[in-house]
ZAMARGU-4260 file (C-alpha; in steps of 0.2 Angstrom, whole numbers, plus 5000, padded with zeros to 4 digits):
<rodrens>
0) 4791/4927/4720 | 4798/4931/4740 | 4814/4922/4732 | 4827/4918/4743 | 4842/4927/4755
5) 4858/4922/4758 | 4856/4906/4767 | 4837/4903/4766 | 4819/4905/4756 | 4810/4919/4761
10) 4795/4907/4758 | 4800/4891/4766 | 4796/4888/4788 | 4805/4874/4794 | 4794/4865/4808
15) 4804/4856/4822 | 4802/4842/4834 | 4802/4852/4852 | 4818/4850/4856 | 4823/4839/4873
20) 4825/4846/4890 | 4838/4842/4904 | 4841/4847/4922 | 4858/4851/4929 | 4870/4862/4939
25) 4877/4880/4935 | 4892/4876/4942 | 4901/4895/4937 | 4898/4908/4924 | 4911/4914/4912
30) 4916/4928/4900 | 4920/4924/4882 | 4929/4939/4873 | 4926/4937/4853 | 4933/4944/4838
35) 4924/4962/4841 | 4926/4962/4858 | 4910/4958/4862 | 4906/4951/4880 | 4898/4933/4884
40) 4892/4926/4898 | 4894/4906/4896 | 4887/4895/4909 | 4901/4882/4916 | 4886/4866/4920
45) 4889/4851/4928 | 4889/4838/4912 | 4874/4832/4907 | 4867/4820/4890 | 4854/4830/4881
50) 4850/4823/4864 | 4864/4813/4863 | 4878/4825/4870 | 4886/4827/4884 | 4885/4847/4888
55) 4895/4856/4899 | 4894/4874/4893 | 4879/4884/4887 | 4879/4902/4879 | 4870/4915/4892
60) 4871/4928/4877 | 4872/4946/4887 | 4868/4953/4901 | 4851/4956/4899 | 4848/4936/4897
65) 4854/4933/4912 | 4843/4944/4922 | 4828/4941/4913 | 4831/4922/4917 | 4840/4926/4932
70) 4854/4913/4932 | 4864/4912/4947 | 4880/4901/4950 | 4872/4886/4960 | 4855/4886/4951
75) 4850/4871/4945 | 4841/4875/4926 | 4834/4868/4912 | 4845/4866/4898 | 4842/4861/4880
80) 4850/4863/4861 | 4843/4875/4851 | 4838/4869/4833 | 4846/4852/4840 | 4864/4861/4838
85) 4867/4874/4852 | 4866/4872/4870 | 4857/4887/4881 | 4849/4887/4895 | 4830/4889/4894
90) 4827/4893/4912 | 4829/4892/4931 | 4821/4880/4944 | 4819/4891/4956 | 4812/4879/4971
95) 4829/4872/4971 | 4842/4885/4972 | 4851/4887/4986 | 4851/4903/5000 | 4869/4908/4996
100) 4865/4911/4976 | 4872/4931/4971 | 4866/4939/4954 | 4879/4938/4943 | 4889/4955/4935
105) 4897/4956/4919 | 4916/4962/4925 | 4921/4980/4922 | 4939/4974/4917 | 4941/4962/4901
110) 4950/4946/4908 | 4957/4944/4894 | 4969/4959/4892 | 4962/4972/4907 | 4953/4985/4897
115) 4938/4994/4901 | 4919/4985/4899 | 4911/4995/4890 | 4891/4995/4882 | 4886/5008/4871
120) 4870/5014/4871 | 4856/5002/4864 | 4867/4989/4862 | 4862/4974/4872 | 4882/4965/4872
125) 4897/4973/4881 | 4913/4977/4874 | 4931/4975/4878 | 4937/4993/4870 | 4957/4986/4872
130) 4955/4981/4851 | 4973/4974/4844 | 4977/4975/4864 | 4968/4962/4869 | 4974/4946/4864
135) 4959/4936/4862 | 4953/4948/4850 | 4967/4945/4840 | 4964/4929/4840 | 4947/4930/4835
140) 4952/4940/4820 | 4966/4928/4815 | 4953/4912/4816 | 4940/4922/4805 | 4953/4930/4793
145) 4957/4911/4788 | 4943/4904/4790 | 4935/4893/4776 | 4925/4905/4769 | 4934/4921/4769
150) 4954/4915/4765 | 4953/4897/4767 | 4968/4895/4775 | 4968/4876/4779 | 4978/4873/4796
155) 4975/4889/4806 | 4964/4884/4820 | 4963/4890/4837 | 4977/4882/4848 | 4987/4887/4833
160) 4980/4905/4832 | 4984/4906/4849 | 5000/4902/4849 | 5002/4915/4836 | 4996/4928/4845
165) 5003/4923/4862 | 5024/4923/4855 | 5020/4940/4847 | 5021/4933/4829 | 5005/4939/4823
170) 4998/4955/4829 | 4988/4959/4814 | 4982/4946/4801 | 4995/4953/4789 | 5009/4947/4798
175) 5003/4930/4793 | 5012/4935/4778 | 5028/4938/4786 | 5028/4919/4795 | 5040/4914/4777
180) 5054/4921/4786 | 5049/4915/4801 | 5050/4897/4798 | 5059/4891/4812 | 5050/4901/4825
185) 5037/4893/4816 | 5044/4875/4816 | 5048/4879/4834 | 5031/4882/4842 | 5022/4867/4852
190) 5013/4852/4841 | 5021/4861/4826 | 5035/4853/4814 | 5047/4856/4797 | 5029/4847/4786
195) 5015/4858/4797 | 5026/4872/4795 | 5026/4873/4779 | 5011/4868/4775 | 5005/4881/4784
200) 5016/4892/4773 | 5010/4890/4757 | 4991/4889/4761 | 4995/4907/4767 | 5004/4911/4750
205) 4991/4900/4740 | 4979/4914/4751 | 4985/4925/4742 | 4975/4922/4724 | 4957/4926/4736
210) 4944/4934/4727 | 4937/4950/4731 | 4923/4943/4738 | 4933/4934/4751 | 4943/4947/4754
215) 4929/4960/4761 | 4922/4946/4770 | 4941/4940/4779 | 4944/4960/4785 | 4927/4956/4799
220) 4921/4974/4793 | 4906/4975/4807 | 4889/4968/4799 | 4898/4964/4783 | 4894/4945/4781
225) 4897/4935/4765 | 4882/4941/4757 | 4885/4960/4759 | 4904/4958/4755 | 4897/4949/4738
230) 4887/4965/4735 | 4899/4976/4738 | 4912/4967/4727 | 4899/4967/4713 | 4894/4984/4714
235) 4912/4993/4714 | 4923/4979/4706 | 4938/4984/4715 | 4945/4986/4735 | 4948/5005/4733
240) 4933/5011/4726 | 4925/5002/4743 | 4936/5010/4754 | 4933/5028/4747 | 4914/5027/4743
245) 4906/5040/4754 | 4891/5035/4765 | 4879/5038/4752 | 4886/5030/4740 | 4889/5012/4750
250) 4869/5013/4751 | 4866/5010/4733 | 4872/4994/4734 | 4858/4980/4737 | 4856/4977/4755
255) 4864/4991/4764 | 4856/5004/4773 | 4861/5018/4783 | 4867/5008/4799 | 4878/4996/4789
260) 4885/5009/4777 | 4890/5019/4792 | 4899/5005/4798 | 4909/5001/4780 | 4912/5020/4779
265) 4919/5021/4797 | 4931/5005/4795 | 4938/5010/4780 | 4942/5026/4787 | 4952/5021/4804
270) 4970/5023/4801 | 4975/5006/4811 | 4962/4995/4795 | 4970/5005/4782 | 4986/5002/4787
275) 4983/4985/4788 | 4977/4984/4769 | 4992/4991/4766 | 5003/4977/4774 | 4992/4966/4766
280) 4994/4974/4748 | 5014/4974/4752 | 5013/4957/4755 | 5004/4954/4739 | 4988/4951/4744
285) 4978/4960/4727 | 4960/4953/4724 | 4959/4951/4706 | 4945/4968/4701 | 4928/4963/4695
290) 4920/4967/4680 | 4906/4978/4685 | 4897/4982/4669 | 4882/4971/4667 | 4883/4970/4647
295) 4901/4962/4649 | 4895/4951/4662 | 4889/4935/4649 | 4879/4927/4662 | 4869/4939/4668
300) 4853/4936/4673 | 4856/4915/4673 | 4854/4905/4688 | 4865/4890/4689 | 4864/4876/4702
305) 4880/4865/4709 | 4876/4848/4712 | 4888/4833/4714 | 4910/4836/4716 | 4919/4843/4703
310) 4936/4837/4695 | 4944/4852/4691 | 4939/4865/4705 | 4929/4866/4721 | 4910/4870/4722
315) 4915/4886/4731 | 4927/4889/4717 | 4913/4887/4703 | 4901/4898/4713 | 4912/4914/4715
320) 4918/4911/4694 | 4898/4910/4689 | 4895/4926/4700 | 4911/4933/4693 | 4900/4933/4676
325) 4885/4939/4682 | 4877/4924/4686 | 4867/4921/4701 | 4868/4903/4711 | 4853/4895/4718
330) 4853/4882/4733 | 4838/4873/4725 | 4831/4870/4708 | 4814/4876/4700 | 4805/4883/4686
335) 4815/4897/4683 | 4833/4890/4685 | 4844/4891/4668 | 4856/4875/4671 | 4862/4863/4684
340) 4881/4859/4685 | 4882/4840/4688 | 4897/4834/4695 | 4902/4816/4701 | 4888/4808/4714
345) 4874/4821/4711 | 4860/4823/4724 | 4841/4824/4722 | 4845/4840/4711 | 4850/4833/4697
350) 4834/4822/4697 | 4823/4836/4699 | 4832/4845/4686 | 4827/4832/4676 | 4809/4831/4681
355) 4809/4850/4675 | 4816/4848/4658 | 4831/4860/4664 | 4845/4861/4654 | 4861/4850/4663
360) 4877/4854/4661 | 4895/4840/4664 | 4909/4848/4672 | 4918/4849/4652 | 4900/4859/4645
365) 4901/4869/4661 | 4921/4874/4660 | 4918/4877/4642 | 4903/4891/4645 | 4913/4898/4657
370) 4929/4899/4646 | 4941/4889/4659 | 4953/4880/4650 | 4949/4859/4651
</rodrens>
C-alpha cells in the first residue's frame, strides 16, 4: 500500500553490515566544478585499502561538512565507503594533527574558468556563476546529455567530452550534431581515429530517435530526474506544451511542487535553454509526442515486469514502449502485478511469477500486446 518510488519501496529498510574504517593522511583538499556549477570540496588522501580498494580521494561535500568535521590539509582522518560504494571521510583524529594545520576556504574564484563563488541563500553548495563560460560545466553537461539514461550516446566519455569542449567543438550539447561535418577535426583529436569517429557519429544521429522522456531528462533541467521528466512527458505529451506551461500548471503533474515547478518554468524561460532547443530541433532532434489520453492508452492501469534479455529490443527499450501505453513497470513482482516479460536467462522473477499464478509473457506474446512488428 506505501508502493514504491522511483528507485526504491517505500516499505522496504535495507540493514547493512557497518561499514570498515581506515586511517590515513589528508594530503590537499580540492575543488570539483559539476555540471551546475556546484562547488566540491574533495579530499587528495594518501592511498589507503579500505574494503578492498585502494582510496585516494573522498567527497568533503560543502563547505559546511568541512567545518563541522573540521578537516584540515595534514589531518590524519578516518575514512570509510559509504553503502560499501563511496568513499568519505568520517572524521578527524585530532590528537594527531600537526601545529601548522589552517582551516580550509572554499575559493572565491572558480578554478576552472575564474568566475565568481557564489552561495545563495539557504543553499548549503557554492556555485561557479560563469555557466557555458566555464568549461567544466560544459563538460559536465556534454557527459550527462549523453549519458546512458538520458541520450545514450555510446562513446562520449570524459577525456572525450573534454576534448570537445577544450578545441571549442562543442559549446553547447547541440553542437554534437554538427560534429558530421566535422569529421576530420574529429578523426584528428588525441586517441580518436576514421572507426571511433564515426562511431561516434552515428550514435549521435541514432540519438536522434530519443523519447520524450529522455529528452527532458538529457536538458539537466535543475531537480528534473528521470522520474519527474517521465511525469512530465506523460502529462503534456509533447516538448512545447512543457516549455509554455505556466507555474501552476507544472504542479499538476504528480510529484512537483512549487520549488521544482519554479525551476522547470525558469529553464524553459531563459533565452540561452531556448535557444539551444532550437539547435537541437534544427538539427532534428523531435521526440516523438505521447499520447496523453488515458482511454487511448491500452495499458493503462497494468503493471508489467522485465526479467531476462530480450531479442528484439533492450529492457530500457521495452520499459519506455509499455509506459508509452499507459502501463506502469514494476522492479519486483507480487500480488498485484498483471504480466512478467520473460526474456532469455530470467532471474528469481520469473519463478516468483510462477509461485503467484501471474500471467507470463515470451518476447513474441509481449511484441504482439504491444503491436510491434515480430
Amino acid at each position: 500500500e506505501l508502493g514504491f518510488i522511483s528507485r526504491a519501496p517505500r516499505w522496504a529498510i535495507a540493514h547493512k553490515f557497518p561499514a570498515r574504517e581506515e586511517q590515513t593522511v589528508v594530503e590537499a583538499i580540492d575543488v570539483q566544478v559539476g555540471r551546475t556549477g556546484a562547488i566540491t570540496p574533495v579530499a587528495r588522501l594518501r592511498p589507503v585499502q579500505v574494503a578492498g580498494v585502494v582510496v585516494t580521494n573522498a567527497t568533503l561535500h560543502n563547505e559546511n561538512e568541512v567545518r563541522r568535521k573540521d578537516v584540515r590539509i595534514g589531518d590524519t582522518v578516518i575514512v570509510r565507503r559509504a553503502g560499501d560504494v563511496i568513499p568519505e571521510v568520517v572524521g578527524v583524529i585530532p590528537e594527531k594533527r600537526p601545529h601548522f594545520t589552517r582551516k580550509w576556504h572554499i575559493p572565491k574564484k572558480c578554478p576552472q574558468c575564474g568566475s565568481e563563488v557564489v552561495r545563495e541563500e539557504g543553499e548549503a553548495a557554492h556555485r561557479c556563476i560563469g555557466g557555458l563560460y566555464c568549461p567544466a560545466q560544459r563538460m559536465g553537461a556534454l557527459l550527462h546529455f549523453a549519458s546512458r539514461r538520458a541520450m545514450d550516446i555510446e562513446g562520449l566519455g570524459d577525456k572525450l567530452a573534454e576534448l570537445l569542449v577544450t578545441s571549442g567543438m562543442a559549446e553547447t550539447v547541440a553542437d554534437l550534431y554538427k560534429l558530421k561535418d566535422k569529421k576530420q577535426a574529429l578523426v584528428d583529436l588525441e586517441r580518436m581515429g576514421e572507426k571511433s569517429a564515426q562511431n561516434l557519429i552515428d550514435q549521435i544521429e541514432k540519438s536522434k530517435c530519443a523519447t520524450l522522456p529522455r529528452l527532458l531528462h538529457a536538458l539537466g533541467i535543475p531537480q528534473v530526474g528521470e522520474a519527474t521528466a517521465l511525469a512530465l512527458a506523460q502529462h503534456f505529451g509533447n516538448l512545447d506544451a512543457v516549455m509554455e506551461a505556466d507555474v501552476e500548471t507544472l504542479q499538476e503533474v504528480s510529484g512537483i511542487g512549487p520549488n521544482v515547478a519554479a525551476e522547470i518554468h525558469g529553464f524553459f524561460h531563459q533565452k540561452h535553454n531556448r535557444e539551444v532547443i532550437r539547435a537541437l530541433r534544427k538539427a532534428g532532434v523531435e521526440p516523438p509526442h505521447l499520447v496523453v489520453s488515458r482511454k487511448a492508452q491500452p495499458l493503462a492501469g497494468k503493471t508489467f515486469v522485465l526479467t531476462g534479455t530480450l531479442a528484439g529490443m533492450s529492457r530500457d527499450e521495452a520499459r519506455e514502449k509499455l509506459i508509452a501505453l499507459g502501463a506502469k513497470v514494476a522492479g519486483s513482482v507480487s500480488k498485484k502485478t498483471d504480466y512478467v516479460v520473460v526474456g532469455e536467462d530470467p532471474g528469481s522473477k520469473a519463478d516468483k511469477a510462477r509461485d503467484l499464478g501471474v500471467t507470463m509473457l515470451v518476447e513474441k506474446e509481449f511484441l504482439k500486446l504491444i503491436g510491434a512488428k515480430t
